[in-house]
N, C-alpha and C positions, 0 to 999 in steps of 0.2 A: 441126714440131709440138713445142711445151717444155710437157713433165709439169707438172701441175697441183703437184705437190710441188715445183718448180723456182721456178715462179711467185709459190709460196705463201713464199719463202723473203726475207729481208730480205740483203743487202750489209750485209757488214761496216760500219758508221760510222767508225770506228777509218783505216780499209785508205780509204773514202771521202776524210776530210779529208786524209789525208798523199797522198793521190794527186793531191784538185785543189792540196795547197800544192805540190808537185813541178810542177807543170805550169807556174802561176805564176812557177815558182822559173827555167822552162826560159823562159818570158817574156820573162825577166829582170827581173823585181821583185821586190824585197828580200824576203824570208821570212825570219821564225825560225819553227820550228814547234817546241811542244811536245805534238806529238801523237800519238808513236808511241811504242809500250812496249818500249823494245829499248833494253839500258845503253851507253854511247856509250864504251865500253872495247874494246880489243882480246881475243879470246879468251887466255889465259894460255899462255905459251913452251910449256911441255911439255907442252900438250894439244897444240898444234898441232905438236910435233915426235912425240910419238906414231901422230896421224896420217899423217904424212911415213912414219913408218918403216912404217907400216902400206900405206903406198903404194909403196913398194920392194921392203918382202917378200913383196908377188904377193895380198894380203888384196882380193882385187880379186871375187870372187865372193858370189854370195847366200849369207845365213845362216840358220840355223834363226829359223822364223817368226815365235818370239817373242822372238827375239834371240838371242846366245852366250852358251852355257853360263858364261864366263868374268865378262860383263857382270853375268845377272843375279845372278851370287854375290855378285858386289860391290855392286852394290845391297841384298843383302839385309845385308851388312856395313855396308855404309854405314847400312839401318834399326836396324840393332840398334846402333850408333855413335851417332849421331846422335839418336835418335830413342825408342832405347829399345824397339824395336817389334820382334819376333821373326817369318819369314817363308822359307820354303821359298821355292828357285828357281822351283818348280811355281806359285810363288802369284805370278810375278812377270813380265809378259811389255813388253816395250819395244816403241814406236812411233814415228815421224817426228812427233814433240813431241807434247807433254801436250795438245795442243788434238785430234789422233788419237785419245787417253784418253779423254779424258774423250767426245768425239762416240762412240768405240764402245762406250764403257761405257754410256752411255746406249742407242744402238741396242742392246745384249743384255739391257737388262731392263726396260727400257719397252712396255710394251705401248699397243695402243690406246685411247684414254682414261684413263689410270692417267696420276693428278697429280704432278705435281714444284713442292716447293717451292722457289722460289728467292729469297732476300733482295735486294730494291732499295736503292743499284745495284749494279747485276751486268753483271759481263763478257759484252759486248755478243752473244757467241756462244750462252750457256747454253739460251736462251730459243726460240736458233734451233735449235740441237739436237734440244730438245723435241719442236717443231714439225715434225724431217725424221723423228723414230722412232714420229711420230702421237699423241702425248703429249701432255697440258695442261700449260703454264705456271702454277701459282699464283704471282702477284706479289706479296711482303709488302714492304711499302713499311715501309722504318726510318725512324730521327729520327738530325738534326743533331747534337742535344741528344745522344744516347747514340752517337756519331762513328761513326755507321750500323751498328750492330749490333745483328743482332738478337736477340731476349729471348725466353724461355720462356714469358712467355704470348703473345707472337707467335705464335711456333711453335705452342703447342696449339690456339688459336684457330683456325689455317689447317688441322690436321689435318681431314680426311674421312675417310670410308672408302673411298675413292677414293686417298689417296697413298700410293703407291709409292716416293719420293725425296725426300729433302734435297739440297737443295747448299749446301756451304759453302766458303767462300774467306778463308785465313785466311794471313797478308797479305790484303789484299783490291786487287785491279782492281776498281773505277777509286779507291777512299777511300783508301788505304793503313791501314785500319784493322787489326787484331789483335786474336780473340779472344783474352781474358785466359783464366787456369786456372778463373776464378770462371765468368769468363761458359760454358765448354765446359760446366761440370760443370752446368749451368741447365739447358742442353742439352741433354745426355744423359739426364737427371732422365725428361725428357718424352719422349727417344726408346725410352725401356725401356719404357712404358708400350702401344708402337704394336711388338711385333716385327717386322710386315713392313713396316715402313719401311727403307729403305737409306739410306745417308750416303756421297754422294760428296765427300770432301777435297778441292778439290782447293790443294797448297801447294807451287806453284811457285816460291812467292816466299818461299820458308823459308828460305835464307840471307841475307835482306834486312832484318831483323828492327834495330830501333835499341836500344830499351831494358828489356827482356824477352828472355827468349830463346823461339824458337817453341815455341807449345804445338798439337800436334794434340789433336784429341776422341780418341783413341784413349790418347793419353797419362794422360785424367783416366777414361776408360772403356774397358778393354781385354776387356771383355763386351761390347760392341757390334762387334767386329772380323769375326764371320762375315759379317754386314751392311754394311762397311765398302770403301768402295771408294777409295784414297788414291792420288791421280795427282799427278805431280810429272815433276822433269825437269832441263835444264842451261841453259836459255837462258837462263834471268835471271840466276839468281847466278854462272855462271862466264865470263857474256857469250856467247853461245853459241847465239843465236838462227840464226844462220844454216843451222846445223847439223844440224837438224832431229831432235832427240832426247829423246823422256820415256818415261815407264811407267807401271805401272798396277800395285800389290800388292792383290789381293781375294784372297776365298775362291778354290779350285783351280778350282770349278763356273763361278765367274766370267771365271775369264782363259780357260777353254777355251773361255768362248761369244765372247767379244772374240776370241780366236785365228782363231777359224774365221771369225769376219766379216772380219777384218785380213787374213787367207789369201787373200780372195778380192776383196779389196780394192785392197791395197797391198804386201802382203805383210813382213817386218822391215825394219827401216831400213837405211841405207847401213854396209856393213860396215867404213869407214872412218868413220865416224861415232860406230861402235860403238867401234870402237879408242880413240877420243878422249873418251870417256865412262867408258874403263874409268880411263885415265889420270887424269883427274878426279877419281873416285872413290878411287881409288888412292895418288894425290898429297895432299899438307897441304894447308891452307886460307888459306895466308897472302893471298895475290894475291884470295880471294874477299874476306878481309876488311879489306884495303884498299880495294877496290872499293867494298863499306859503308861502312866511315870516311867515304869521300868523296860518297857518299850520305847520308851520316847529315846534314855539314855542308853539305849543297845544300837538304836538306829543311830546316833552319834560317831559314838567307837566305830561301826560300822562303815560309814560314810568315807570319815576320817582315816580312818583304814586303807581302805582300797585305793581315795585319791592317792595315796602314796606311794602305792605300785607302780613301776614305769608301763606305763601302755593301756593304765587303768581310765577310765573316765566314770562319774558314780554324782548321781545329781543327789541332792536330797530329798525323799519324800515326803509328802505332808501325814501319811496315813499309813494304816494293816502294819504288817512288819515283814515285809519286804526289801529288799535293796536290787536295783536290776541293771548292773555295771554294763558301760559299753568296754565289750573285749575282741572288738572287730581288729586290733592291733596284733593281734594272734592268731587271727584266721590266717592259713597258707605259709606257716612258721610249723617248722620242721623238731620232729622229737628226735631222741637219741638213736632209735635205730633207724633213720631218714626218711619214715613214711610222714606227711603232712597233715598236718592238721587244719581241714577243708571246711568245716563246719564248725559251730559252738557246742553240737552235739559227739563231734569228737572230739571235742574240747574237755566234756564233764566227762567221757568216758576216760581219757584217758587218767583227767584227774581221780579218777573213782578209782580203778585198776591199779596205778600205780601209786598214787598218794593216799590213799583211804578217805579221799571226799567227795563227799555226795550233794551237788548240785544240779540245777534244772535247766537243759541249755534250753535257749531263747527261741530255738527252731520250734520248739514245741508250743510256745506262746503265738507266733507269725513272727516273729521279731529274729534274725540271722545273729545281728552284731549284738544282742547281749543276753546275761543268763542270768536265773531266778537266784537269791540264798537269800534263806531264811533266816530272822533274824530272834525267834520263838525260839530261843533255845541259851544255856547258861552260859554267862560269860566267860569262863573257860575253857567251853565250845569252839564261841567265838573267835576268841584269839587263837587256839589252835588252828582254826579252818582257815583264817588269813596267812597264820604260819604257813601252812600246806600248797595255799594256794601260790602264795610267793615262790615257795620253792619248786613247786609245778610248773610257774609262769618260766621263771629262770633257769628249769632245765630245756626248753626251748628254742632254737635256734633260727 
């Protein structure tokens, strides 16, 4: 018998496409896939040799639930480093990645019926969350035109008296967009107005940033902070997804109610994991920001790329390593054996099937007219997968 709540739940999109291009791939038919968000770099020497050593000197036991004392001091170094952001270890409890965070942060303050706004498109979990803490989705669908960000009379517009949450994502999955300092402070304008709204950050992708440097809403309103729920983590910028390690800085009232649900959940992360997050945090930044560099000039080629396409449109991002082209020119354009192609979800199918690439159509974000590709992967990827896709677009009629 599977709970109605189990039932009610949607599969990753994301974890779908990379799974049928894997299969395919076991087939033995050529794939490139750019459809997973994981940087195709090795984690950096002396995370992984902290870990080692944490694996010698016996760190082989559970840890305090919200983490080691030791971790989250350094996170909160790292906020006030970094960030500018001031934070008690009390206010700071660590999970098996930012996607743990933010699912429990939601589960401790959502209740039933109480709305969450969430900007279209959105990482493809946010919405499912929602839906498993009994929560409503509001979907504010952005524009092309404004490189999917959303606006202050957005946001006031979708307020009720019903919402309880913002979410924002800043790097953005799946757009690579960045709130500027202009657009936060729009923001916040409107969130001071609603105090029981919360604002969950969540800015995974904050070392990823190309030509600006990241700006959180806390940065341009640090009066919104008892409200403020900021999750973050190590997978993306120090390569580190396997690892399974982020956190959550709220109010003290906040990480106790995530604590006790984590407690009885999953309980703190791998205490070896912790070790290599301390290191991280501990260590200079050079290796993260070569890692950039070479993202910065992927998203380039990228960009450059696509505009070239006929029927392409392809803004350029400030952040993550994403590109999220409008291919609404292809919707209802007919393939070779005359059935249409009605959605961007049969758009990547078709591209996957018959070209061997693997993309993440935009249906699965909220977003119709455009699709995710990844840009975490090597330059000879790359250019094949534009290759591919050319040739996909052009057999269309």
């Amino acid at each position: 018998m599977i709970s109605e709540r189990a039932q009610s739940l949607q599969p990753s999109a994301t974890l779908k496409v990379t799974g049928r291009a894997k299969e395919l791939k076991r087939e033995g038919k050529s794939i490139v896939s750019l459809s997973a968000g994981e940087p195709d770099f090795k984690t950096p020497d002396h995370i992984c040799d902290a870990a080692i050593k944490a694996i010698r000197d016996g760190q082989h036991g559970y840890t305090m639930n919200p983490g080691t004392p030791e971790l989250r001091e350094a996170i909160c170094a790292k906020l006030k480093r970094d960030n500018g952001l001031e934070y008690d270890p009390a206010q700071i409890i660590c999970s098996n990645g930012a996607k743990q965070s933010v699912g429990f942060s939601i589960l401790a303050t959502i209740n039933k019926g109480d709305e969450v706004i969430i900007p279209a498109p959105y990482w493809v979990s946010y919405p499912e969350m929602v839906r498993l803490a009994e929560g409503e989705s509001v979907i504010v669908r952005t524009s092309f035109e404004n490189d999917f960000r959303l606006t202050p009379e957005q946001l006031e517009a979708a307020i009720t008296d019903k919402t309880r949450m913002l979410i924002l994502c800043s790097p953005s999955n799946p757009t690579g967009s960045c709130y500027s300092k202009k657009d936060m402070i729009g923001l916040a304008e409107v969130l001071r107005k609603y105090p029981d709204i919360m604002i969950l950050s969540d800015e995974i992708y904050e070392y990823i940033v190309f030509d600006e440097g990241h700006v959180s809403i806390l940065n341009v309103a640090p009066d919104l902070k008892d409200r403020a729920l900021l999750v973050n983590g190590f997978s993306k910028g120090f390569a580190m997804t396997g690892w399974r390690l982020g956190y959550l800085a709220a109010h003290a009232d906040v990480v106790k109610a995530v604590s006790k649900i984590q407690s009885q959940e999953t309980s703190a992360p791998s205490s070896i994991s912790q070790a290599a997050g301390l290191a991280a945090y501990r260590g200079d930044l050079t290796e993260v920001e070569a890692m950039r560099d070479a993202f910065r000039k992927r998203r380039t080629f990228m960009v450059e790329s696509l505009n070239r396409i006929e029927g392409i449109n392809c803004f350029t991002p400030g952040g993550a390593f994403y590109v999220f082209p409008d291919i609404s020119h292809y919707l209802g354009s007919s393939k070779p054996d005359g059935s249409v192609i009605e959605t961007s979800t049969d758009l990547c199918l078709y591209l996957l099937d018959e070209f061997g690439l693997a993309l993440v159509p935009g249906d699965a974000f909220g977003e119709p007219n455009g699709l995710r590709m990844s840009y975490a992967a090597s330059q000879e990827d790359l250019e094949e997968a534009i290759s591919r896709l050319k040739k996909g677009l052009e057999s269309l009629g």
